[in-house]
N, C-alpha and C positions, 0 to 999 in steps of 0.2 A: 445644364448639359455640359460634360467634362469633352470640351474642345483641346485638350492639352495635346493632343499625336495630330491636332491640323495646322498648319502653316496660315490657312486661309476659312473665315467663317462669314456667309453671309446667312442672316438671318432677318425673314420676311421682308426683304428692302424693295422699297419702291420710287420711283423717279421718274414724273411729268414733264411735259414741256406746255406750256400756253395749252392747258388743256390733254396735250396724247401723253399716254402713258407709255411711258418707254422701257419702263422696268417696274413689272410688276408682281410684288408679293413673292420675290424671290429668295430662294433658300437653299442653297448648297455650300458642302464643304471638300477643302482639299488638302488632304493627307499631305503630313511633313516627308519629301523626300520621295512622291509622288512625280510624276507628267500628266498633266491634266489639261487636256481640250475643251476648249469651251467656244461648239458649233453655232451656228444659226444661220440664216440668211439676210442678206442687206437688209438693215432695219428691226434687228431682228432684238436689240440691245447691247449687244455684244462691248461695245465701245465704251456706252455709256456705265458700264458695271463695272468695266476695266478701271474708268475715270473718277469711278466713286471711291474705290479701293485703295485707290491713288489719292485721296482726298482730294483730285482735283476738282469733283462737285461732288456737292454732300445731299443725302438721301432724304427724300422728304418723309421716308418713314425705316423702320429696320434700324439693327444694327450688324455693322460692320468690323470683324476682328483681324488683325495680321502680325503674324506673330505671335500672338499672345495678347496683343495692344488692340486699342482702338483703333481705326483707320485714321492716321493724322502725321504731324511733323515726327514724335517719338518712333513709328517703327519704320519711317520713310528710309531713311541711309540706310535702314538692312535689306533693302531691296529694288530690282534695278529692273526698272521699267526702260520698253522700249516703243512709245506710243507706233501708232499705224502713219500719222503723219509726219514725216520731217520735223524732229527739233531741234536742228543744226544752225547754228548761225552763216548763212551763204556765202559772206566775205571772210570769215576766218581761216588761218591757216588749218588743218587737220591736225595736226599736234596742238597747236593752241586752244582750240576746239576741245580735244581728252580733256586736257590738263583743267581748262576752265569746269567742265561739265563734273572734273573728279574732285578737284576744289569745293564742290558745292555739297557733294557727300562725304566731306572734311579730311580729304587725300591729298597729304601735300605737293604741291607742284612737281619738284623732282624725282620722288613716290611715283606720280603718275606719269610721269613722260618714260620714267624706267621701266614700268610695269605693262606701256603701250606698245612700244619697240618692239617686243617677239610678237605681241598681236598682229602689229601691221607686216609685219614678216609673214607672217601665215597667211595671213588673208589677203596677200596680193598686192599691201597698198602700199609699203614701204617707201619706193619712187616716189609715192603720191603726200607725204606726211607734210612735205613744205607748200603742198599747195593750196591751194580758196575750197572749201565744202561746194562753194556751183560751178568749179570745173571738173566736179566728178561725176562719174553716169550716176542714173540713180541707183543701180545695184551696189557701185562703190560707196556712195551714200547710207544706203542698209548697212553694210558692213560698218562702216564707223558708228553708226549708231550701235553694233553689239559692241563694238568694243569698249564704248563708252558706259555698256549697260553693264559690260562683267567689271572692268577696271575697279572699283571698291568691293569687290569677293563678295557681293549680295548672297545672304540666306535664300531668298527666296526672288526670281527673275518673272517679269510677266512680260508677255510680248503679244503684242497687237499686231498680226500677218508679218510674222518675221521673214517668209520669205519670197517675201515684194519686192519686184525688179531683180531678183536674181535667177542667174541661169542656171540651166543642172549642175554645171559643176561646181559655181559657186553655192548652191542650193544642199550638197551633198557638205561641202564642207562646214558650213554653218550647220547643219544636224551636228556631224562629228562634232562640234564644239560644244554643244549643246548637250549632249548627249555627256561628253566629258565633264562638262559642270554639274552636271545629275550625278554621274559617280561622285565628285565629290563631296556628295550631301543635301546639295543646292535643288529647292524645288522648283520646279517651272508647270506654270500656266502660259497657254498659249491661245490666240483665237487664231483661226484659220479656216477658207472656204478651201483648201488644199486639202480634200481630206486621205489621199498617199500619204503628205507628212503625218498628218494629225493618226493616221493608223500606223506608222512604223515608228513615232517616237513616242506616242501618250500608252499609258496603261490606264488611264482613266477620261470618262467623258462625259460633259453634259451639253443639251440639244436645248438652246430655246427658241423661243418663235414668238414674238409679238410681245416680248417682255415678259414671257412665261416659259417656265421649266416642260420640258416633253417627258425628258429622260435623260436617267444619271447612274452614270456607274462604270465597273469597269469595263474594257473595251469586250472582254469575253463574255461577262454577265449581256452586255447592250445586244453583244451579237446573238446570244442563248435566247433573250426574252421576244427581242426583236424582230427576227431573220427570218421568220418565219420557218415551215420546212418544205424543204426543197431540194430534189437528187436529181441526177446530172448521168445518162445513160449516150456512151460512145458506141454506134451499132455500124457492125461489121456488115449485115446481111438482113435482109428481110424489110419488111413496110410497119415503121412503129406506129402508122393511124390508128389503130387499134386503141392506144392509150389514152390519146385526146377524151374518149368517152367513158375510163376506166373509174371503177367508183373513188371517191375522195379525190381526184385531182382539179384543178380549180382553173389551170391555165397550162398552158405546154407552149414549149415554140423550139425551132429548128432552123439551124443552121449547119447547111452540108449534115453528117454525120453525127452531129451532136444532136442532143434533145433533153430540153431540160423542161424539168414537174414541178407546178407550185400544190400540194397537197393541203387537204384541211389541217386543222393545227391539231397535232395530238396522232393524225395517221401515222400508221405503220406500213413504210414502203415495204417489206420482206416479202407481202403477197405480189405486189406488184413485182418483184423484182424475179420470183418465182414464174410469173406470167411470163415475162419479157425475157427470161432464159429458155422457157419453153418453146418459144414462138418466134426467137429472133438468135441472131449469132451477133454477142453481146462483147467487145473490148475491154466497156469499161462501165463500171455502175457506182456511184458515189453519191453521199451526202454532198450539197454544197452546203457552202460558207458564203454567208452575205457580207460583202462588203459597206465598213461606214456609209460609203458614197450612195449606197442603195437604200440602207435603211434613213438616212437623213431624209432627201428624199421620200420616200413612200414617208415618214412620219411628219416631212411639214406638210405634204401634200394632204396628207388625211386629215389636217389641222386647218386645212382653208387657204393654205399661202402657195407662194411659187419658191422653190431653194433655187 
């Protein structure tokens, strides 16, 4: 298989613990210069696929590509993980902290303390650069972890719920940044139970559940295949009970003036919507559009689990 346009290749990998399978017989890949989500619910593997990728445990079956390479020490410095738990040292200064962390993806010291100054400018922490990693909130916390993840110009960024402990407005600036290292070439994988971020930054996504693939692809394909169909009628006048019993529709509910249709898959609302112009004094009649959040949901639900 010619993997050359992916950043990232997993291929049928799997990963036990004393017995549970954590990650099973999984298999996706993601496109160089992509954003790429990769959902599920606690437990779901997310973490531990991250960590394999990272070499930081190795797969008891599968193979795993990055960059081009093997998962291992060679394509590790081209890429800048930012785990889900704190790996900050708590008594270190915040400058001392970059510099050591950039040292290790072989960025020399003064390199790195030059290269961190406009970061901690932007992101708040500047005041805070001489201080200890555990006098900072944990949101301040997350942030020097990006900054430690972007400081050597990674190929390629994975982030484990990057935006943990932070508030909206910290939340919104960390996309902007993120978003900035996408234009400049830089791929991002991200796991997130946030799925607002995960639909306004990824153009791709995969769903696992119990160490298994659901569904992959991009966010418009997931929503097409997924989302079922479903239209959305704003009524001015009239009693839409009529609907509830109307052929192909599966479910309806209402709130005030809205009233929304889950139809069989494959209907065609036009009759419907001919009905309900006849019979009702109609604002508004649209397709909807499912949200991530919805289809996550209904897809681990249908799977056995709770998201």
């Amino acid at each position: 298989m010619n993997t050359n346009g992916e950043a990232l290749r997993l291929e049928a990998v799997s990963k036990s613990f004393a017995g549970h399978a954590a990650v099973q017989e999984l298999t996706l890949g993601v496109p160089r210069g992509s954003v790429f989500g990769l959902l599920g619910p606690n437990g779901a593997g997310k973490t531990t696929t991250l960590r394999m990728v990272m070499d930081v445990l190795a797969p008891d079956a599968g193979a795993i590509t990055v960059l081009g390479q093997p998962a291992g020490a060679a394509a590790r410095d081209r890429v800048g993980y930012m785990p889900e738990e704190r790996g900050l040292y708590p008594r270190m200064h915040v400058d001392e902290q970059l510099a050591f962390l950039a040292e290790l993806k072989g960025l020399a010291r003064a390199e790195a303390l030059r290269r961190a100054a406009p970061w901690l400018e932007r992101l708040g922490l500047a005041d805070w650069r001489r201080r200890r990693v555990n006098e900072l909130s944990k949101g301040m916390q997350q942030k020097v972890q990006l900054v430690a993840t972007l400081l050597h110009d990674p190929e390629l960024l994975i982030l484990d719920e990057p935006m943990s402990g932070l508030d909206p407005v910290g939340m919104d600036v960390v996309r902007d940044v993120l978003l900035e290292a996408h234009a400049r070439g830089c791929t991002l994988v991200l796991s997130s139970h946030q799925m607002e971020t995960v639909e306004r930054l990824c153009d791709r996504v995969a769903l696992i559940h119990r160490g298994r693939l659901l569904l992959e692809g991009t966010v418009a394909e997931v929503k097409r295949r997924h989302g079922g169909n479903r239209v959305a009628l704003v009524v001015e006048e009239g009693d839409p009970a009529f609907l509830w019993g109307w052929p192909g529709v599966l479910a309806a509910r209402r709130e005030g003036a809205r009233v929304e249709l889950d139809l069989e898959p494959g209907a065609d609302p036009q009759p419907l919507l001919r009905e309900a112009a006849a019979r009702l004094r109609l604002a508004r009649f649209e397709r909807v559009e499912p949200s991530l959040h919805q289809i996550f949901v209904a897809r681990v639900t249908a799977a056995g689990g709770t998201a």
